[in-house]
NUGU-509097 format. One line per field, with one value per atom (N, C-alpha, C): residue in three letters; residue number from 1; atom name; x, y, z. Coordinates in steps of 0.02 Angstrom, whole numbers. Atoms other than C-alpha are relative to their C-alpha. Layout:
# NUGU-509097
type c(ALA ...)
seq c(NUM ...)
atom c(CA ...)
c1 c(X ...)
c2 c(Y ...)
c3 c(Z ...)
# end
This chain:
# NUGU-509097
type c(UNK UNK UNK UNK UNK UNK UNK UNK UNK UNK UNK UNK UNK UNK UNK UNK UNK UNK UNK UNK UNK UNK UNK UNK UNK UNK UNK UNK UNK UNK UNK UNK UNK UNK UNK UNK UNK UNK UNK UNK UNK UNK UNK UNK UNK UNK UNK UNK UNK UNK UNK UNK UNK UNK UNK UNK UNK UNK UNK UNK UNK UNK UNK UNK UNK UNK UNK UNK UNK UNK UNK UNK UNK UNK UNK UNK UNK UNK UNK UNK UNK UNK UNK UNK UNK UNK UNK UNK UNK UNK UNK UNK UNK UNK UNK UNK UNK UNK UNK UNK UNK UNK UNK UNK UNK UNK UNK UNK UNK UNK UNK UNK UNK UNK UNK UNK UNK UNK UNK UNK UNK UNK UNK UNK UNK UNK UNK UNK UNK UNK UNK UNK UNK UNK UNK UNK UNK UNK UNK UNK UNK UNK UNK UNK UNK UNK UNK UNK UNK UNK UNK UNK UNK UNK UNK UNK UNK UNK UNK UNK UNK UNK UNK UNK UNK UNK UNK UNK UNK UNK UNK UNK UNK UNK UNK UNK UNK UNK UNK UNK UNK UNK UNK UNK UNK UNK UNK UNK UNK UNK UNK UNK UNK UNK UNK UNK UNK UNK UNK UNK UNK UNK UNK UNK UNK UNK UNK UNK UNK UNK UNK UNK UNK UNK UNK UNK UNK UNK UNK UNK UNK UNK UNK UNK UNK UNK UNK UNK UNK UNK UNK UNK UNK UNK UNK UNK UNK UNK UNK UNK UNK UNK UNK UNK UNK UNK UNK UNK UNK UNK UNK UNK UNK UNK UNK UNK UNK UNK UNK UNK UNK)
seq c(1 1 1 2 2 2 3 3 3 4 4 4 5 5 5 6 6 6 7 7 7 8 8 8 9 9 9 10 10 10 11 11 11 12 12 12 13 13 13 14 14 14 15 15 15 16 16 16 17 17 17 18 18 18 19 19 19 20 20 20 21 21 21 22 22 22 23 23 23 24 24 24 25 25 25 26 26 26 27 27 27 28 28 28 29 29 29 30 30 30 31 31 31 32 32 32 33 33 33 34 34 34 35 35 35 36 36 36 37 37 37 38 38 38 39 39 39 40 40 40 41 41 41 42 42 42 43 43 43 44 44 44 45 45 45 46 46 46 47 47 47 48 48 48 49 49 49 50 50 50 51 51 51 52 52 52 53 53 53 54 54 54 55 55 55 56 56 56 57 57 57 58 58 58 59 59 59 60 60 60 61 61 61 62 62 62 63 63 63 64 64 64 65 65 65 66 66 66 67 67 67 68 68 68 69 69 69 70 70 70 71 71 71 72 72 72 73 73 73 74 74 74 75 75 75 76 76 76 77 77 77 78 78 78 79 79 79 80 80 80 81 81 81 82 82 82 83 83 83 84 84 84 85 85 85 86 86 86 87 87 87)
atom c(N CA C N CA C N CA C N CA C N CA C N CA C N CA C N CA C N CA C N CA C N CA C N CA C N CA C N CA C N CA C N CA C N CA C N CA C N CA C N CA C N CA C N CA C N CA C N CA C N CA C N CA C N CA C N CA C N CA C N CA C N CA C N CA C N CA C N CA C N CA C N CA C N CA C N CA C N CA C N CA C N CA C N CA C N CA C N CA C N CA C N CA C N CA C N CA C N CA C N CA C N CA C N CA C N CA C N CA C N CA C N CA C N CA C N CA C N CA C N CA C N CA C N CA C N CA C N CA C N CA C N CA C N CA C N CA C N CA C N CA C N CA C N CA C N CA C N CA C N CA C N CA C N CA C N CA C N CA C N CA C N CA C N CA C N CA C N CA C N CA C N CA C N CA C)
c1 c(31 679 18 -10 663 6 -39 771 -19 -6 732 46 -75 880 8 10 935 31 -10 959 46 -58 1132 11 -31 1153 -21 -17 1089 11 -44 1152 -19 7 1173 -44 1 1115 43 -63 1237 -20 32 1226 -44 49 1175 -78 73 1029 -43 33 987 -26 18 980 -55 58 852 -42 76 737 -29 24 733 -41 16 689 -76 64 530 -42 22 489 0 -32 579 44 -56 688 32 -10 705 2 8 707 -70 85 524 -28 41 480 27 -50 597 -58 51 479 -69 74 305 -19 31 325 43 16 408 67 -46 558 -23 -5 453 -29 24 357 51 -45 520 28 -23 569 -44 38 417 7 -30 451 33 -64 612 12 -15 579 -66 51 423 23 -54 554 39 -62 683 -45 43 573 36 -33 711 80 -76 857 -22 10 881 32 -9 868 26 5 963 4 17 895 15 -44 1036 20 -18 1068 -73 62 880 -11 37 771 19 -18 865 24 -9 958 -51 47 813 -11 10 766 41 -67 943 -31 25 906 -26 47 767 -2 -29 817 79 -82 996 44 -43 1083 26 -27 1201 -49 56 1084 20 -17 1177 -20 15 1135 -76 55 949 -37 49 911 -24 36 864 -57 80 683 -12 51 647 13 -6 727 -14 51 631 -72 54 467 -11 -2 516 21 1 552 -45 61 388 -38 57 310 29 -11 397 -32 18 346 54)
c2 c(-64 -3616 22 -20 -3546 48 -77 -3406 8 -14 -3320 24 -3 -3302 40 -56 -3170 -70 34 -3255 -52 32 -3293 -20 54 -3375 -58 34 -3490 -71 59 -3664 36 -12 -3613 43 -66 -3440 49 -58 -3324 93 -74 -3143 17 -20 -3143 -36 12 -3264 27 -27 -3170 58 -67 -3013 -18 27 -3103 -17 18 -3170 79 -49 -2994 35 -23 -2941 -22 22 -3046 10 3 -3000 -64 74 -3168 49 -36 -3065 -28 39 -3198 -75 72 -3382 1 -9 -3348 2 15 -3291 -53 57 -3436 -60 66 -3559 26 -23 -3466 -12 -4 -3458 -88 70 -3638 -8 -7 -3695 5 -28 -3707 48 -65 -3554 47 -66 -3452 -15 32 -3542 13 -14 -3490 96 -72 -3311 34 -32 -3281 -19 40 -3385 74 -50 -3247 72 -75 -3095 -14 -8 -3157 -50 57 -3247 -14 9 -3235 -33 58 -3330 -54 81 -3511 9 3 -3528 -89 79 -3699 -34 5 -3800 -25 54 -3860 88 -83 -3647 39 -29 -3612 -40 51 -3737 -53 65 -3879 62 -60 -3712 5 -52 -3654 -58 61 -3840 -9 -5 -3860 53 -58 -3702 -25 8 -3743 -65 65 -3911 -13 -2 -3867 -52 31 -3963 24 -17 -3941 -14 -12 -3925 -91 60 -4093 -62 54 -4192 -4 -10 -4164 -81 47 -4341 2 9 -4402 4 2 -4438 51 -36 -4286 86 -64 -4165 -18 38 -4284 34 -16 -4224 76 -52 -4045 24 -39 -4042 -1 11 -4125 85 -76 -3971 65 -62 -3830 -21 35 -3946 22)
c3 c(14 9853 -71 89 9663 19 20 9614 -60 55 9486 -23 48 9372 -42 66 9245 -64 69 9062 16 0 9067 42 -50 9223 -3 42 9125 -24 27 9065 -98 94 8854 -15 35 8861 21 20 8792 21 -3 8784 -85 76 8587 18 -9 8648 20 -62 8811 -57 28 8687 -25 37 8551 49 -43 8710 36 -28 8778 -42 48 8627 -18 12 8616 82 -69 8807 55 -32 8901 22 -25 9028 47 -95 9188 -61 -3 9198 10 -40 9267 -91 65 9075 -26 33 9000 24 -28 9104 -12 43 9052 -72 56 8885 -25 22 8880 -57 51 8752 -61 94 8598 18 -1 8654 2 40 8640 -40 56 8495 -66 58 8409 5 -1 8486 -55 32 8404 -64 67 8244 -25 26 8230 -28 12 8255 -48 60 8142 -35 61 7994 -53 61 7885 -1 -6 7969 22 -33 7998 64 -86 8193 5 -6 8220 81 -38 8325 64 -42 8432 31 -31 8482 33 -24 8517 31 -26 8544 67 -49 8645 31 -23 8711 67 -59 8799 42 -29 8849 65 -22 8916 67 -45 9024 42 -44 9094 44 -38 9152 23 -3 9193 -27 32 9068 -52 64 8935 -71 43 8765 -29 19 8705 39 -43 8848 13 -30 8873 -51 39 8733 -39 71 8598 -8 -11 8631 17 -11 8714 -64 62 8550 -40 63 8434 38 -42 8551 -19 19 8538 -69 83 8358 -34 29 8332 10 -36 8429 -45 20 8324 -70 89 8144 -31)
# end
């Protein structure tokens, strides 16, 4: 049965993350899986346009998440895939 989850429960979201996804309207695991890892990757790169978002704290981050793994363990091939997708 799917639970929907608040942010931080989580695998590699923090509370500074959880804050920045709330911030773009990502409040659940439910939005986290709608809008997708590069879809909140392009989110929060839209809100903050003027910091470097790196991509081992966002991106694989959200990945991580959504596939319950640590952001380091989710592969090579598939964060070559998603880095293609952000350009």
């Amino acid at each position: 049965m799917f639970r929907n989850k608040t942010l931080t429960d989580l695998k590699n979201i923090g509370k500074k993350i959880a804050i920045r996804l709330n911030k773009v309207g990502i409040n659940s695991e439910c939005d986290l899986r709608l809008a997708g890892a590069v879809g909140a990757h392009r989110l929060i790169k839209e809100r903050y346009p003027n910091e470097t978002l790196a991509v081992c704290y966002y991106l694989y981050s959200f990945e991580g998440a959504l596939t319950d793994k640590h952001w380091n363990a989710i592969g090579g091939q598939r964060k070559q895939q998603l880095k293609a997708q952000i350009g």
